[in-house]
C-alpha positions, -999 to 999 in steps of 0.1 A, spaced: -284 66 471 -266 32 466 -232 27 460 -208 -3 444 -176 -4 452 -154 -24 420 -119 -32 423 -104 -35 392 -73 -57 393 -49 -79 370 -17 -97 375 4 -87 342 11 -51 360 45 -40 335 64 -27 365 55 -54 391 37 -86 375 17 -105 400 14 -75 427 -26 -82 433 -12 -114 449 21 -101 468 17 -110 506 18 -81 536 9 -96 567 2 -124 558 -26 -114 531 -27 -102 495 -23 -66 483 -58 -70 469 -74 -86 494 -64 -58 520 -80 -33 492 -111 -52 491 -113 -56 532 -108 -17 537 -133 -5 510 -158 -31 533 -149 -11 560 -161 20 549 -197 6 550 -208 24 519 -224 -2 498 -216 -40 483 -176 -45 475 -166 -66 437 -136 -72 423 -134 -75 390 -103 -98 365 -90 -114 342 -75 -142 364 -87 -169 380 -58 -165 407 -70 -133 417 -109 -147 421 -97 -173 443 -77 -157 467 -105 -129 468 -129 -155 477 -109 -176 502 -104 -146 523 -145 -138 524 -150 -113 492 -169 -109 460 -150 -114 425 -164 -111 387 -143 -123 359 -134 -102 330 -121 -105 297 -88 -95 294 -91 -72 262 -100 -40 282 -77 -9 277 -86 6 314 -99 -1 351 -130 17 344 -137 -4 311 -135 -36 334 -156 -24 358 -185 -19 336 -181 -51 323 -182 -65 365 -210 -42 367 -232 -55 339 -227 -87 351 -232 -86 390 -268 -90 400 -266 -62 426 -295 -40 414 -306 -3 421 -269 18 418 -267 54 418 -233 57 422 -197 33 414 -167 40 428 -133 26 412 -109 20 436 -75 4 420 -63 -23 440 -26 -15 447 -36 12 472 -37 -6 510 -34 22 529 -62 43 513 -82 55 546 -113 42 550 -126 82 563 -114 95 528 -132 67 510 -168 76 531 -161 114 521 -156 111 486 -190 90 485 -208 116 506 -198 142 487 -210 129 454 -241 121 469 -246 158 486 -232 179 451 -246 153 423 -214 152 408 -204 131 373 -170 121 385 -154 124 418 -119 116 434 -91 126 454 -61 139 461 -34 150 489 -11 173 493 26 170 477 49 167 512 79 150 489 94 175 460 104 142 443 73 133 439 69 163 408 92 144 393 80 111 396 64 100 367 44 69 383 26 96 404 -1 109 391 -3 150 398 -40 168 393 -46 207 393 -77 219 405 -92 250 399 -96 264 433 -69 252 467 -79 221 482 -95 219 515 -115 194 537 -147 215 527 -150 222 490 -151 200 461 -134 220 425 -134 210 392 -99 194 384 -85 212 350 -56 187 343 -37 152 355 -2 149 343 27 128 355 52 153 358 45 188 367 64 215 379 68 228 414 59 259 414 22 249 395 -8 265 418 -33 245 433 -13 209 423 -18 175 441 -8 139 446 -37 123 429 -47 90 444 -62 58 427 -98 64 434 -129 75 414 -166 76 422 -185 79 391 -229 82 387 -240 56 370 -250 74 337 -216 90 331 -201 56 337 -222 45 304 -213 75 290 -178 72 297 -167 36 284 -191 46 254 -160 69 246 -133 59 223 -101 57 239 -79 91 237 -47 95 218 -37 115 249 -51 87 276 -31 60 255 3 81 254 4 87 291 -18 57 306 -44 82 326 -80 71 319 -90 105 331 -83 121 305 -109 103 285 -137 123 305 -120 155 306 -117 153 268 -151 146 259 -159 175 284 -170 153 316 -161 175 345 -140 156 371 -144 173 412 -119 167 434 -117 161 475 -85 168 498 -80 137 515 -68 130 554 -47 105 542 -17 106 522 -21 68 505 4 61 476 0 33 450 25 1 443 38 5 408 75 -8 418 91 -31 436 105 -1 457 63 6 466 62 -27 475 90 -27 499 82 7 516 45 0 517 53 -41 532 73 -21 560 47 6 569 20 -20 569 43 -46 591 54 -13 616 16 -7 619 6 -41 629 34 -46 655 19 -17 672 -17 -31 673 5 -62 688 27 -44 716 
């Protein structure tokens, strides 16, 4: 089966305007998205936006880039768009990775794909185990409840994704900016009029879960988190830097 990787990024972000472009090391937040999903070796890697900032910086540092208009309500929407308009042919599969995510692990990235691949799934993503109470609380991370306990083996439905939860909820995880969709449910999907629900809490998911698209969920290794705030940004910058001094020593 073939699969497209599409980045979906813009630079009016309400919490942090302009983080696609924010330097670690020396090199964008979306350009070290773009290089790890290439990592992974699991098919082509587009991003797709509405600024021509983004496209250029994308393609100065060896990538792909689409432009999009900048009337769509979600990442997925805007990755159809890059999709209709790339001339990559023959996909099974898409996977939407968001572009604030720079340590996502390139491992969890391979195992979502195989595992769509080996269950024929609609929707796919992951999640990781909650290791900071705070995070229930925290409304910019996104928690998911599955049906059955994660493990590295199975693959359950996810009943719900809210943004706060409480702690003592069953079977609830740090959901992580990722989705790997089969090509028909994609069309399916952005064929779907946006959800009062999605709207009110900014989770697209809830547009497939609604219109009764099942959504299977993976444990991963890795424990990535997303850059919403400047706070992200700083932790993130300082875990990436600490990394890359060690590579150096």
């Amino acid at each position: 089966m073939k699969t497209l990787i599409v980045i979906p990024s813009r630079l009016a972000a309400t919490r942090l305007p302009g983080k696609p472009l924010l330097k670690i090391n020396g090199l964008s937040i979306i350009s070290h998205v773009f290089k790890k999903a290439e990592k992974a070796k699991i098919g082509d890697v587009l991003v797709a936006t509405e600024n021509q900032e983004i496209i250029d910086d994308v393609k100065k540092n060896g990538g792909q880039a689409v432009l999009t208009s900048n009337k769509h309500n979600t990442g997925t929407d805007r990755i159809y768009e890059a999709l209709q308009k790339t001339e990559i042919s023959n996909i099974d599969l898409v996977m939407n990775l968001q572009g604030d995510e720079p340590l996502i692990d390139v491992d969890d990235i391979r195992n979502l794909n195989q595992l769509m691949i080996n269950t024929h799934s609609k929707i796919g993503t992951l999640a990781s185990k909650i290791l900071d109470e705070k995070l229930y609380d925290n409304q910019n991370a996104v928690k998911v409840k599955t049906k059955e306990e994660l493990n590295h083996k199975n693959f359950p439905e996810a009943i719900y994704f809210k943004r706060k939860t409480l702690k003592k909820d069953l079977n609830t995880y740090h959901h992580m900016g990722i989705y790997c969709y089969e090509i028909d449910t994609l069309k399916d999907f952005v064929s779907y009029k946006q959800s009062s629900n999605e709207a009110k809490y900014k989770l697209e998911q809830l547009r497939a879960l609604e219109n009764k698209i099942k959504i299977n969920v993976a444990l991963a290794k890795s424990h990535s988190i997303g850059i919403d705030t400047k706070e992200d940004f700083v932790a993130i910058k300082k875990i990436m830097e600490y990394k890359l001094s060690l590579i150096h020593i």
